[in-house]
C-alpha positions as CSV (number, residue, x, y, z in Angstrom):
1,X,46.9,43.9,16.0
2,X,47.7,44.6,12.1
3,X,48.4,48.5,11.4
4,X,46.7,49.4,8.1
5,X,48.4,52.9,6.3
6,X,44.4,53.7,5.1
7,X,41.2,52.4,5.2
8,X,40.9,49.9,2.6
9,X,42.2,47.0,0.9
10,X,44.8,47.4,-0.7
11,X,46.1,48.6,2.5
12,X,44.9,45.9,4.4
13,X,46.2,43.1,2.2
14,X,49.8,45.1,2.2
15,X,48.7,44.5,6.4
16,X,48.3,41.3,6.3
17,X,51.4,40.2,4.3
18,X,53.6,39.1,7.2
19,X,50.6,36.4,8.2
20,X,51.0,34.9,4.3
21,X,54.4,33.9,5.2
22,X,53.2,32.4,8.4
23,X,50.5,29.7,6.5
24,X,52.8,26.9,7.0
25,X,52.2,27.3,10.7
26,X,49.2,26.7,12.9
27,X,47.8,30.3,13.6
28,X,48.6,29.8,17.6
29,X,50.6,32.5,19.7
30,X,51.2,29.2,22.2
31,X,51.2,25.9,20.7
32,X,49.7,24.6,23.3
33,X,46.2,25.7,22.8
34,X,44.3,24.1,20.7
35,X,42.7,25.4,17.3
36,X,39.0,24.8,17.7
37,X,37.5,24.1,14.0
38,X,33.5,24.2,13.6
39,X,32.5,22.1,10.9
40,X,28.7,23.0,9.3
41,X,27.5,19.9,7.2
42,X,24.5,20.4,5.0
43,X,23.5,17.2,3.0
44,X,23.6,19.0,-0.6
45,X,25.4,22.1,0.6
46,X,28.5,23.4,0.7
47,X,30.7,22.1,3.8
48,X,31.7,24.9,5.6
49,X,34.2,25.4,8.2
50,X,35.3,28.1,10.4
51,X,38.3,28.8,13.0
52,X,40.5,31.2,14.5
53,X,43.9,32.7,13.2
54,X,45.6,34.2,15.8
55,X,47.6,36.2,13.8
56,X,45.2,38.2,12.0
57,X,43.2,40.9,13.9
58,X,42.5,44.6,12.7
59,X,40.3,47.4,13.8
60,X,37.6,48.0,11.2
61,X,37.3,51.6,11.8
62,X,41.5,51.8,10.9
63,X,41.3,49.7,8.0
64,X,37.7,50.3,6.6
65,X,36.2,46.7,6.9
66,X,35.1,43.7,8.6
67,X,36.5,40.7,6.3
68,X,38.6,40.0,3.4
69,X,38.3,37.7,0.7
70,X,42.1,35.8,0.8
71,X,43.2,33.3,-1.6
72,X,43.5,29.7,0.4
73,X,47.4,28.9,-0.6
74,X,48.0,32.3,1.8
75,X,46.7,31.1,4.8
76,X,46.8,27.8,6.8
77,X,43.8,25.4,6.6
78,X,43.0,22.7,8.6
79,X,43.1,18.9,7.2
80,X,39.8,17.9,7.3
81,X,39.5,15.1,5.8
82,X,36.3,12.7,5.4
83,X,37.0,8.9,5.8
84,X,34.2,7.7,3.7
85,X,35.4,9.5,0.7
86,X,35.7,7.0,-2.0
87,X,36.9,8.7,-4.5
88,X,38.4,12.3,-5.8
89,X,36.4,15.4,-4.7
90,X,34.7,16.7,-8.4
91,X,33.5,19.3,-6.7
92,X,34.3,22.9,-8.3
93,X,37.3,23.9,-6.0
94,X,36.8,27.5,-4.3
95,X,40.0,29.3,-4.2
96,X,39.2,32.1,-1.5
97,X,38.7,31.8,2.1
98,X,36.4,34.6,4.4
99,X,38.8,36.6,6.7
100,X,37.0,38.4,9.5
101,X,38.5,41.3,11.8
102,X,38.3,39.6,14.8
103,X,40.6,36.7,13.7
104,X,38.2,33.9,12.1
105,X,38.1,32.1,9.4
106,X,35.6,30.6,6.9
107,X,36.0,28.4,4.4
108,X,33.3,27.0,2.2
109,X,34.2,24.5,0.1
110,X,31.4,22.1,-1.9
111,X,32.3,18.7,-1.4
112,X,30.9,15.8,-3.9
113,X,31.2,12.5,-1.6
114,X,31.2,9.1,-3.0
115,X,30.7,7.0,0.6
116,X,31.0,3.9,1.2
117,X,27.8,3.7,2.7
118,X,26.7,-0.4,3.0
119,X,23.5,-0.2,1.2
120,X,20.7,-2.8,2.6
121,X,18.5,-3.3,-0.5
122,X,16.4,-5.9,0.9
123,X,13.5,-3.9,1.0
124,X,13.6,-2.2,-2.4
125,X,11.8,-0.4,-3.7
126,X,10.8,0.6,0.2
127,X,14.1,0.6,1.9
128,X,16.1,3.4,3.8
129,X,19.5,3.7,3.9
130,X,22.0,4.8,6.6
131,X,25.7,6.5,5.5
132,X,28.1,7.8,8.1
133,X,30.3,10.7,7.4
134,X,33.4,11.2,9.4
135,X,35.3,14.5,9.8
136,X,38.7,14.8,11.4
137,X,41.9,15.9,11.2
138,X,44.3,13.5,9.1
139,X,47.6,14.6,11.4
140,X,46.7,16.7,14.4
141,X,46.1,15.3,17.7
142,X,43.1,16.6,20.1
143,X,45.3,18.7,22.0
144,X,46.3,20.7,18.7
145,X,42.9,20.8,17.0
146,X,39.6,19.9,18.5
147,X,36.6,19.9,16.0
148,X,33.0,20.4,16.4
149,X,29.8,21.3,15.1
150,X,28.3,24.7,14.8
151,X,24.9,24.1,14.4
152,X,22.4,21.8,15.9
153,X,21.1,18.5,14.1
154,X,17.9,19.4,14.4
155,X,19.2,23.1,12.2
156,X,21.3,20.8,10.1
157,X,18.4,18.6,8.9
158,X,15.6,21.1,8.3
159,X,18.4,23.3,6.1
160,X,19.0,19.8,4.2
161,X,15.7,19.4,3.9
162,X,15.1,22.5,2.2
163,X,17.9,22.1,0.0
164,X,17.2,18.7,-0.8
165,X,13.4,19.1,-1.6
166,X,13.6,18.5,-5.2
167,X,16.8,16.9,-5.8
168,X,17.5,13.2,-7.0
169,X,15.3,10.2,-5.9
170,X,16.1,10.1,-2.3
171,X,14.4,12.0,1.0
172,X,16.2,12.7,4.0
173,X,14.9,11.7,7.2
174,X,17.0,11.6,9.6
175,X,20.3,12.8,10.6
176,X,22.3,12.8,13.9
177,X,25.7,14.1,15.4
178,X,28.2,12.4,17.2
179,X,31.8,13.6,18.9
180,X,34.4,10.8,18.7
181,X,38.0,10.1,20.4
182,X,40.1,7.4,19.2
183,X,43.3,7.2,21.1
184,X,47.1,7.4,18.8
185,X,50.0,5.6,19.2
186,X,52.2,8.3,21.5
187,X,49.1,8.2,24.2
188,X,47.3,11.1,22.9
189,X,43.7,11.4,20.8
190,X,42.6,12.2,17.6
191,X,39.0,13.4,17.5
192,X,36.5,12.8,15.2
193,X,32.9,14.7,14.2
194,X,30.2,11.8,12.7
195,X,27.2,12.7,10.9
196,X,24.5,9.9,10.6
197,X,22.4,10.5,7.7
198,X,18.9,8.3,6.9
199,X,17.6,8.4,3.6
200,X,14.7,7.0,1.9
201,X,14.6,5.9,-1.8
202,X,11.0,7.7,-3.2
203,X,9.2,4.5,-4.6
204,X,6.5,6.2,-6.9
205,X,8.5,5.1,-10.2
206,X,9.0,1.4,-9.5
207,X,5.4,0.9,-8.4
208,X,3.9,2.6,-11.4
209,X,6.6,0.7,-13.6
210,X,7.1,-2.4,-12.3
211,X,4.5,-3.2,-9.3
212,X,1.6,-2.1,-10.7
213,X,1.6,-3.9,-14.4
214,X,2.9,-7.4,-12.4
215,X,-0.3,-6.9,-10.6
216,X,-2.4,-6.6,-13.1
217,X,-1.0,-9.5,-15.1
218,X,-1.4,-11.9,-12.3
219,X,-5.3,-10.8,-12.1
220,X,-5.3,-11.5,-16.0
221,X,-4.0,-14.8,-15.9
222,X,-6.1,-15.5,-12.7
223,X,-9.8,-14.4,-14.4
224,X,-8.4,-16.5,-17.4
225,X,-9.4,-19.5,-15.3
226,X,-12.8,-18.6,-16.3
227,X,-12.2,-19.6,-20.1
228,X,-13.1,-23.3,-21.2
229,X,-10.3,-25.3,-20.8
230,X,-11.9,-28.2,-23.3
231,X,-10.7,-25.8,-26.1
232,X,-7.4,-24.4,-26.5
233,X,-8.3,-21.1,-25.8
234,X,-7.1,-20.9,-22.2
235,X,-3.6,-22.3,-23.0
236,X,-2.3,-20.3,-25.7
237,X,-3.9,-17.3,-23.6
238,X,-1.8,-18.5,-20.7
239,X,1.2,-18.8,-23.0
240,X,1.0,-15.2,-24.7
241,X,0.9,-14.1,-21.1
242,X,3.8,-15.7,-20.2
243,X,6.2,-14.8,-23.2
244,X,4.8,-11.0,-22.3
245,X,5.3,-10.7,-19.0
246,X,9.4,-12.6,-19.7
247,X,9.7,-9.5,-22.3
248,X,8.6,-6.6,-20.3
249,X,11.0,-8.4,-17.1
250,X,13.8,-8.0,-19.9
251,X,12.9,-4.5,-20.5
252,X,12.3,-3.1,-16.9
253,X,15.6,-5.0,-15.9
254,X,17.8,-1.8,-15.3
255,X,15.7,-0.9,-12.7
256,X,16.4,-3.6,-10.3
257,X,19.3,-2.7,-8.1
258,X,22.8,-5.2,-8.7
259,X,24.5,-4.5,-5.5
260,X,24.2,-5.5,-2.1
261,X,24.4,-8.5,0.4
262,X,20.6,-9.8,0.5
263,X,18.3,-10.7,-2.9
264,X,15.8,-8.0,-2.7
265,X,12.1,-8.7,-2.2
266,X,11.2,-7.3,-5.4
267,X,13.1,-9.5,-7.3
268,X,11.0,-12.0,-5.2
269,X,8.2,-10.8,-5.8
270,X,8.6,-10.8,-9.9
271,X,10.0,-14.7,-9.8
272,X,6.5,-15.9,-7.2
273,X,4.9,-13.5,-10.5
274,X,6.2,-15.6,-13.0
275,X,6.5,-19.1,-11.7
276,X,2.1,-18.7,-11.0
277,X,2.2,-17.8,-14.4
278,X,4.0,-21.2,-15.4
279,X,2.2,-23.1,-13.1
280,X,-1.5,-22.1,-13.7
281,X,-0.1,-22.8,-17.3
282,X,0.9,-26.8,-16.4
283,X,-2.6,-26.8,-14.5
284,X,-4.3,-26.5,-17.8
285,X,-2.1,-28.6,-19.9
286,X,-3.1,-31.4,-17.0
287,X,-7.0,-30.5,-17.6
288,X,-7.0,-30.2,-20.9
289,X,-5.5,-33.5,-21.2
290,X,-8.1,-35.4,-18.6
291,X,-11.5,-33.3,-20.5
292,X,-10.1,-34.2,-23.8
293,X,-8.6,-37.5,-23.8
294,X,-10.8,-39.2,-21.2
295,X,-12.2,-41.7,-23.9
296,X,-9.2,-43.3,-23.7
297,X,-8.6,-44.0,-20.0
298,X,-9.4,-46.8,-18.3
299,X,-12.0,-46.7,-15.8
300,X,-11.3,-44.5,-13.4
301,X,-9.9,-46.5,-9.6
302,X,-12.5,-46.6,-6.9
303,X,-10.2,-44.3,-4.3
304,X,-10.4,-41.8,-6.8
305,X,-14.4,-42.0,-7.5
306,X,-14.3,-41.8,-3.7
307,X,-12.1,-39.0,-2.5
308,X,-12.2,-36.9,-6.1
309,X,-16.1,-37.3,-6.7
310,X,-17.2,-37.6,-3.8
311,X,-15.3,-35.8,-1.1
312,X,-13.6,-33.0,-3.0
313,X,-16.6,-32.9,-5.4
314,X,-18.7,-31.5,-2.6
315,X,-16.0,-29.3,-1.2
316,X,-15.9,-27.5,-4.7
317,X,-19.7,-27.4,-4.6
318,X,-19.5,-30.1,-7.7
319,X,-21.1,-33.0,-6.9
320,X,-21.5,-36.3,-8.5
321,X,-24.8,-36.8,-10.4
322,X,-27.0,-39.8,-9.0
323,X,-27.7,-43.0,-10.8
324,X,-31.7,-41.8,-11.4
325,X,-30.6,-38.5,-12.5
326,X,-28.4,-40.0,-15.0
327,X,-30.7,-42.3,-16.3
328,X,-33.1,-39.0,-16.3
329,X,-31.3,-36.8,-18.5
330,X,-29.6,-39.8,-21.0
331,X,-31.6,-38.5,-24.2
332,X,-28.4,-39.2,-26.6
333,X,-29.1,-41.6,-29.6
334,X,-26.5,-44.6,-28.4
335,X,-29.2,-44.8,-25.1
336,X,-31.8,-44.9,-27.7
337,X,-30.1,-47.0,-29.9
338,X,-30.0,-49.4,-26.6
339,X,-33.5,-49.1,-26.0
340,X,-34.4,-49.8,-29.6
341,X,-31.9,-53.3,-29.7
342,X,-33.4,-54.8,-26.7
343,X,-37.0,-54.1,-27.8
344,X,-36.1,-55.2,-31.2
345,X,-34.4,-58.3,-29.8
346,X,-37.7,-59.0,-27.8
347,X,-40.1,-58.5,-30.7
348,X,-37.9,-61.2,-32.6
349,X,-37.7,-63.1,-29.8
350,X,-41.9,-63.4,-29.5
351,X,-41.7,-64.0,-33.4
352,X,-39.5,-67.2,-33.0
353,X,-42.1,-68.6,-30.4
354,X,-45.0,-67.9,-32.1
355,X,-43.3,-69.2,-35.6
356,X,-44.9,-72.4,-35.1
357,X,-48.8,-70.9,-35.1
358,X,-47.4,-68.8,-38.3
359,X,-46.4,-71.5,-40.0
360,X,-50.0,-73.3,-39.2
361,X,-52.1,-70.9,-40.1
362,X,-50.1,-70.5,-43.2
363,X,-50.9,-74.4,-43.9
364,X,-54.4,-73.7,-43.2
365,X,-54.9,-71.3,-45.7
366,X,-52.2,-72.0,-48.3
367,X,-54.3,-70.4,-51.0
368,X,-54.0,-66.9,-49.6
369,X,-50.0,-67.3,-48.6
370,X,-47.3,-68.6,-50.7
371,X,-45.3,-71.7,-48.7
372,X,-43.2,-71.2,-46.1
373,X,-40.3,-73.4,-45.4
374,X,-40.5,-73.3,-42.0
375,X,-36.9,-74.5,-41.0
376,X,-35.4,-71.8,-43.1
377,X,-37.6,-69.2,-41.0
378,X,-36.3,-70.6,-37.7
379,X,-33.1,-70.5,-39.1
380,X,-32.8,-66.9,-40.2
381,X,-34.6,-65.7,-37.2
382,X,-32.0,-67.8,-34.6
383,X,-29.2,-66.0,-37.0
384,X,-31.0,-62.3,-36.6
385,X,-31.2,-62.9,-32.9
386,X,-27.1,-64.0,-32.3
387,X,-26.1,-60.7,-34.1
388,X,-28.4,-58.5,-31.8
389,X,-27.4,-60.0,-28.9
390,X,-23.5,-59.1,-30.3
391,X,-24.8,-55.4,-31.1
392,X,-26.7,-55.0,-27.8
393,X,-23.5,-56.2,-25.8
394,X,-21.3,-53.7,-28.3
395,X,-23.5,-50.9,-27.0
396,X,-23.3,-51.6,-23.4
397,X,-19.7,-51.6,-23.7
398,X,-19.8,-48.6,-25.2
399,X,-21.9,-47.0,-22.3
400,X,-19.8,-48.3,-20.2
401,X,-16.5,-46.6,-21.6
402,X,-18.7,-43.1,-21.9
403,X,-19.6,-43.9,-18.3
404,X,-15.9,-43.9,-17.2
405,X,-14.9,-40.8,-19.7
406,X,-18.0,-39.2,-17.9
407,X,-16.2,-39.9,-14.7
408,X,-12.7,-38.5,-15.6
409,X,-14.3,-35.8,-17.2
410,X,-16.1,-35.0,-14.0
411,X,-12.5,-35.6,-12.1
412,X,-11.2,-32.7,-14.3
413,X,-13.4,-30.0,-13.5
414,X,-13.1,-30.7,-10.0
415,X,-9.5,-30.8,-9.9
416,X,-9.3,-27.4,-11.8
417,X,-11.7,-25.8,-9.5
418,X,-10.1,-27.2,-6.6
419,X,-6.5,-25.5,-8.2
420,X,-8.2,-22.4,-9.0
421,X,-9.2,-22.2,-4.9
422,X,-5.8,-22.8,-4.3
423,X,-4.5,-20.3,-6.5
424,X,-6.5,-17.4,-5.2
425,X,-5.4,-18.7,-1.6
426,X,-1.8,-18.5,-2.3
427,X,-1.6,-15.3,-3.8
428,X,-3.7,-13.7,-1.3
429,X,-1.1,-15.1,1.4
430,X,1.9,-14.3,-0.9
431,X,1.1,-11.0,-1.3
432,X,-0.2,-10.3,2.1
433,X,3.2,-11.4,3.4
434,X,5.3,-9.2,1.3
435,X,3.2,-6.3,2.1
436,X,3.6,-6.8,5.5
437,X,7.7,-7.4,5.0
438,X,7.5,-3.8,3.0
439,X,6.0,-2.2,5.4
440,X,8.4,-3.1,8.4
């Protein structure tokens, strides 16, 4: 029991002087019991600790007060050290440690931690990480220094919560406490305090900045199906989307974490993005090239008027027109033009066999009707009907090729129906499926 001259400080410091000299030395009157150190951890808070210096006890009524404010050189302080510590504390260091009358000691020091938590990222922006904190003493045995916690975990994580309300892009939400032993080499223990803390990343910023506008492209370039592709409107639409969505990747780069074992599913989720983009952009190039250059195809192969026309035709609700409908609506001037030859070639064809009556009735009345040389007539009439049968096989040929461009051009417009189907299907899935991996 310190002996203090008046009741206050001064006097009590000039008390507790013979203690200073003591620091070097656990504050034990028997070594053999154990200094027991309560540790309070408060994610964001100042890590306190607390224990009992034997050495040190006064009456408050003698010396005129409960505690003391000593510097921490003066007195011994346990090594409590934290394992995951990375790196050098930057915290501001407190100089002063709490001396109370009936022996205890607290000292508060802020501690900045740099852990070597194993971050899972796989999940980002979504995920929750889990970091261990281990307190214990970096020399002293159990039977020298046994450690604890003061308060409960279910204390410790509402007064983190509190503290860490508005703080940095994390939540806490979750924390437990565990007591460790971990035997030495001379038989005894060291004992160890761990601290399990569960933190979740708050997401709002990388869906609004990087979620969202991915989303909204892929709808862009999937109602851009709706555009013609005969003209080149829906391929250099495609190809602006593309070189915009590659420049706003570049730009929202440095939000994508770089660390960690496992490729996140965001990162995922921007390449499926990109590579729909690219393909719905070779999907056109392929129609554009069948509507377009068709005339120049051969006819197309009987398996594919079969299973393209006919089979996937009606499963894209595009059937193939029938023969009598064709010949229906053909009002174009090469049908015409047919029409016309083969009458044409018929009228000539009544005029050769009825030359000979011409040419008699011309002899019959040669008075009215200048002569007719009537092997010249035959002549020029056999020569006019060679060169309409040329030109009336020249324009079925030509029907024929429009015929087969009809055809390809028909294959076209089911094919890029059919891919838009498929594209809608596998973004639907895609997306469902990462939902549902975010969510676990």
């Amino acid at each position: 029991m310190l002996n203090c001259s008046q009741p206050d400080l001064p006097s009590l410091f000039e008390a507790l002087k013979p203690v200073f000299t003591l620091s070097s030395i656990r504050p034990v009157m028997n070594t053999s019991t154990p200094t027991r150190v309560s540790i309070d951890f408060i994610m964001y808070g100042i890590l306190g600790v607390t224990w009992r210096n034997e050495f040190v006890e006064w009456d408050p009524e003698q010396c005129g007060t409960t505690w003391i404010t000593i510097p921490r050189k003066l007195l011994w302080v346990p090594d409590v050290v934290i394992n995951e510590c990375m790196e050098q504390n930057s915290a501001p260091f407190v100089p002063y440690t709490y001396v109370y009358h009936d022996g205890f000691v607290y000292d508060g020091q802020p501690v900045r931690v740099v852990s070597s938590c194993r971050l899972d990222i796989y999940t980002f922006p979504f995920d929750t990480q889990n970091c261990s904190f281990t307190f214990n003493s970096y020399l002293l045995r159990m039977t020298a220094m046994e450690i604890r916690h003061t308060l409960t975990t279910g204390e410790i994580l509402q007064l983190s919560k509190e503290v860490m309300a508005t703080m940095g892009e994390w939540y806490l939400v979750g924390l437990t406490a565990e007591t460790l032993h971990t035997p030495a080499s001379d038989g005894e223990a060291y004992q160890f305090v761990r601290f399990f803390v569960s933190v979740k990343r708050r997401s709002t910023l990388y869906v609004v900045n990087l979620l969202i506008p991915s989303c909204l492209l892929i709808t862009v370039d999937l109602f851009s199906f709706l555009l013609s592709p005969r003209s080149g409107d829906r391929s250099f639409f495609k190809m602006t989307l593309i070189l915009g969505y590659t420049v706003f990747l570049l730009i929202m780069n440095d939000l994508l974490p770089v660390t960690g074992d496992k490729i996140p599913l965001i990162n995922v989720f921007l390449c499926l993005c990109l590579a729909l983009m690219v393909a719905s952009l070779l999907e056109t190039i392929l129609i554009t090239n069948l509507l377009c250059g068709s005339a120049h195809y051969s006819p197309a192969p009987r398996w594919v008027r079969v299973f393209v026309l006919h089979i996937l035709g009606r499963l894209v609700l595009l059937p193939p027109k029938s023969r009598e409908q064709e010949d229906m609506v053909i009002q174009n001037p090469a049908a015409q033009g047919v029409r016309a030859g083969i009458t044409f070639y018929l009228m000539s064809s009544a005029t050769e066999i009825n030359v000979s009556s011409l040419v008699e009735e011309n002899n019959e009345a040669p008075e009215q009707k200048g002569p007719l040389d009537e092997d010249k007539a035959l002549q020029e009439l056999r020569s006019l009907g060679r060169d309409l049968e040329a030109l009336n096989l020249w324009v079925q040929q030509q029907l024929s090729g429009s015929q087969s461009a009809e055809e390809w051009i028909q294959v076209g417009l089911i094919i890029d129906r059919l891919l838009f189907l498929l594209y809608i299907l596998f973004i639907s899935v895609s997306f469902i499926t990462m939902i549902i991996f975010w969510l676990k």
